[in-house]
C-alpha positions in Angstrom: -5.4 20.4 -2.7 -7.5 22.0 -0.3 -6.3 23.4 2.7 -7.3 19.7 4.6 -5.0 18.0 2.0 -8.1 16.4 0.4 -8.1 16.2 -3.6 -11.7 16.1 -3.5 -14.9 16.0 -1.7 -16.0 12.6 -0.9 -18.6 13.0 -4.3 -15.7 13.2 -6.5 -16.0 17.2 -6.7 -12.5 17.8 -7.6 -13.1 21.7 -8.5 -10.2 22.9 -6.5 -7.6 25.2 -8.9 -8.9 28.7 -10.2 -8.0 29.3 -14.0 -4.5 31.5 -13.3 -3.8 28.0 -11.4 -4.6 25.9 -14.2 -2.6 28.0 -16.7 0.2 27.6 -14.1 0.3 23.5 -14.2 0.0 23.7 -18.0 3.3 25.8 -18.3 4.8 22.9 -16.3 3.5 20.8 -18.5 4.6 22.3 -21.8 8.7 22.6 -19.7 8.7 18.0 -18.9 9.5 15.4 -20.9 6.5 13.2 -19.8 3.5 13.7 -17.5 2.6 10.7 -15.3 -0.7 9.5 -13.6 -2.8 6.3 -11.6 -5.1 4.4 -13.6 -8.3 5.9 -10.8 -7.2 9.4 -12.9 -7.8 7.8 -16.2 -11.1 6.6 -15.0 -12.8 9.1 -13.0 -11.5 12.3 -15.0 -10.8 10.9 -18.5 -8.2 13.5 -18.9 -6.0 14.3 -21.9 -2.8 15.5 -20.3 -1.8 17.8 -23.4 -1.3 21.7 -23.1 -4.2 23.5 -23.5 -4.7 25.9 -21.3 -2.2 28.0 -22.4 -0.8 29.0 -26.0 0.8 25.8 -27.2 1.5 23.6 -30.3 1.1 20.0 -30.7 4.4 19.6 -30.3 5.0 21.0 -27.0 2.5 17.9 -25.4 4.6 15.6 -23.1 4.7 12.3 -23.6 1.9 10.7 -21.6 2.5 7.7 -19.0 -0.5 5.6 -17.5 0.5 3.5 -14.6 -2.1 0.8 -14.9 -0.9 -2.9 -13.2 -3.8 -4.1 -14.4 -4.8 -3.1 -17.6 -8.3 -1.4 -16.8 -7.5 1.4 -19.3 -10.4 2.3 -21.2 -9.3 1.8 -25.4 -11.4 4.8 -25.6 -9.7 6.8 -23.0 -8.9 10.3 -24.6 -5.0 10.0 -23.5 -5.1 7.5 -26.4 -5.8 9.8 -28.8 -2.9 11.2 -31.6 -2.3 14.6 -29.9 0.7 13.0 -27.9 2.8 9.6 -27.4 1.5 7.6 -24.1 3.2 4.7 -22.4 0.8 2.3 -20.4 3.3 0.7 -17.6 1.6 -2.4 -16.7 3.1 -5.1 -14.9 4.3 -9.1 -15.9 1.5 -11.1 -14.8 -0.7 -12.2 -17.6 -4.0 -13.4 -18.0 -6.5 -13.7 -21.6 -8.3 -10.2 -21.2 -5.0 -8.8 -20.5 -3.1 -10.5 -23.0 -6.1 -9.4 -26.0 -6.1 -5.7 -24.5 -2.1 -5.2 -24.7 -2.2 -6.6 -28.7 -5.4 -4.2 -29.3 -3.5 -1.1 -27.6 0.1 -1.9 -29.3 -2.2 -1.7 -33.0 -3.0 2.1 -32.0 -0.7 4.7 -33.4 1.3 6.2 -31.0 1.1 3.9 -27.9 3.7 1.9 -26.2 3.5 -1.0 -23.6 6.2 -1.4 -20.7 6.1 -3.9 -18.3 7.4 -4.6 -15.0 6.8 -5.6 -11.6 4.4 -8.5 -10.9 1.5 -7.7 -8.8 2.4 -3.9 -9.1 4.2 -1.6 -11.7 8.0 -1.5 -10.1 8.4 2.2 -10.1 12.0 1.9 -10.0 12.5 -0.1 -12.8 9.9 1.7 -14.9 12.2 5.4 -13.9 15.4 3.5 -15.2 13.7 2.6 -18.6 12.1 6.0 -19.0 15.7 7.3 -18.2 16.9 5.5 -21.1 14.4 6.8 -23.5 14.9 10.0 -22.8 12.1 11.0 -20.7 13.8 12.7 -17.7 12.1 15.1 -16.2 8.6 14.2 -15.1 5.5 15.6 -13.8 3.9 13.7 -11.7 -0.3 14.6 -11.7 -0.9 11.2 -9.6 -3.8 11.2 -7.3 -3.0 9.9 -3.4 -1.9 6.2 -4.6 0.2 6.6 -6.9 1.6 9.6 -5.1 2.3 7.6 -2.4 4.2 5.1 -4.4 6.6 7.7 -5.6 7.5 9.0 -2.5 7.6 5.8 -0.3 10.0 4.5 -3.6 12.5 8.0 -2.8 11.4 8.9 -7.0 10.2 13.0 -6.1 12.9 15.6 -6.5 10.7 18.4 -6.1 7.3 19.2 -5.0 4.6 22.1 -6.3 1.4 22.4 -5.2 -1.7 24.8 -4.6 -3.3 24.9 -1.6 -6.8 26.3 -2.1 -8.7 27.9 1.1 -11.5 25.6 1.5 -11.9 23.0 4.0 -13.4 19.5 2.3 -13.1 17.1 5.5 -14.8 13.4 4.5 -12.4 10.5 6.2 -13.4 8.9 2.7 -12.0 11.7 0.7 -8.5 11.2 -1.8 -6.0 13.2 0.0 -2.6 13.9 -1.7 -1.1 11.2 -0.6 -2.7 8.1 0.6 -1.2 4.3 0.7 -0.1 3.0 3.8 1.9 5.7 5.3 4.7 5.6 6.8 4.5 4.2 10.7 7.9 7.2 12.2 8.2 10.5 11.8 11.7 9.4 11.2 11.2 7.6 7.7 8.6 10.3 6.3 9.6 11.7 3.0 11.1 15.6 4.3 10.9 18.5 2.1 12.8 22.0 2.3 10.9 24.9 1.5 12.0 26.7 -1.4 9.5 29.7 -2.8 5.7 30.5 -1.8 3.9 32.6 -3.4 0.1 33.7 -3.2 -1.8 32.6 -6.4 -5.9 33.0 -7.1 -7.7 32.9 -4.1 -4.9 30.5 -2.3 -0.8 29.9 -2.2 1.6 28.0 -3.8 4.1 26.0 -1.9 7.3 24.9 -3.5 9.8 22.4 -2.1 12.9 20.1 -2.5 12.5 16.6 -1.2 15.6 16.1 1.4 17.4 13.1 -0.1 
């Protein structure tokens, strides 16, 4: 993020990590079980959240998680492709277009559907039956929604992040974590501070999430 706590400029210019950076996320990457993100990644970066940046092998891609309570995923999205397994966690609620989507993405190779939660994924939930597949430790690449949702839910052990020395300002800009907020100091998520470090042009902060 940049040093404001914005994710990007209010065009969408998310050009924030240098390459050292990037190489540095990957390792983390190629060290989880899964990677998770927000639909609004999915559809303004049309990531692949594999390892690439770094020497890796097909099988060292994390399993891939999409929380999408609404099924706007893109069937050409490229984290549908065979490089890795990806789980779409959408919730209950049903309508036609939903219902023809989730029988046209269960046909691909490699995908899997989980629902739960009505209006929203239940994040809860959805960690207990990741848990029991297996997937249990996470990275979590989620812009400032589904950030939010993870640390207003008590679901983020640790936090790393790169803070890049620019300044993006723009009330309209994605900061790291968005959502409602929480109203007290006293019920805000609070983090220890573990290791810093300085990285590119900028620093790395690393914490523990006080539970």
């Amino acid at each position: 993020m940049s040093l404001d706590g914005k994710l990007a400029t209010i065009d969408n210019d998310s050009r924030i990590s240098g390459e050292e950076d990037l190489k540095r996320v990957h390792n983390i990457r190629k060290n989880v079980d899964g990677i998770m993100v927000g639909i609004g990644t999915i559809l303004k970066d049309d990531p692949r959240l594999t390892v690439h940046k770094i020497d890796a092998k097909i099988g060292d891609n994390p399993i891939r998680i999409v929380i999408d309570s609404n099924l706007r995923i893109p069937l050409n999205a490229r984290v549908l492709n065979k490089d890795a397994k990806t789980i779409i966690a959408t919730t209950l609620k049903d309508t036609p277009n939903k219902i023809e989507k989730i029988n046209k993405l269960k046909d691909m190779e490699n995908v899997e559907i989980i629902r739960t939660g009505i209006e929203k994924v239940n994040l809860k939930k959805l960690m207990e039956i990741l848990y029991k597949k297996g997937i249990k430790k996470i990275l979590l690449e989620g812009g400032g929604t589904l950030n939010w949702g993870m640390f207003k839910e008590n679901l983020v052990d640790e936090v790393s992040v790169y803070v890049a020395p620019k300044i993006f300002g723009g009330v309209g800009a994605p900061t790291y974590v968005d959502g409602e907020g929480f109203k007290t100091v006293d019920e805000c998520v609070k983090l220890k501070l573990e290791k810093y470090y300085p990285f590119d042009e900028g620093i790395v902060l690393e914490f523990k999430v006080k539970k």
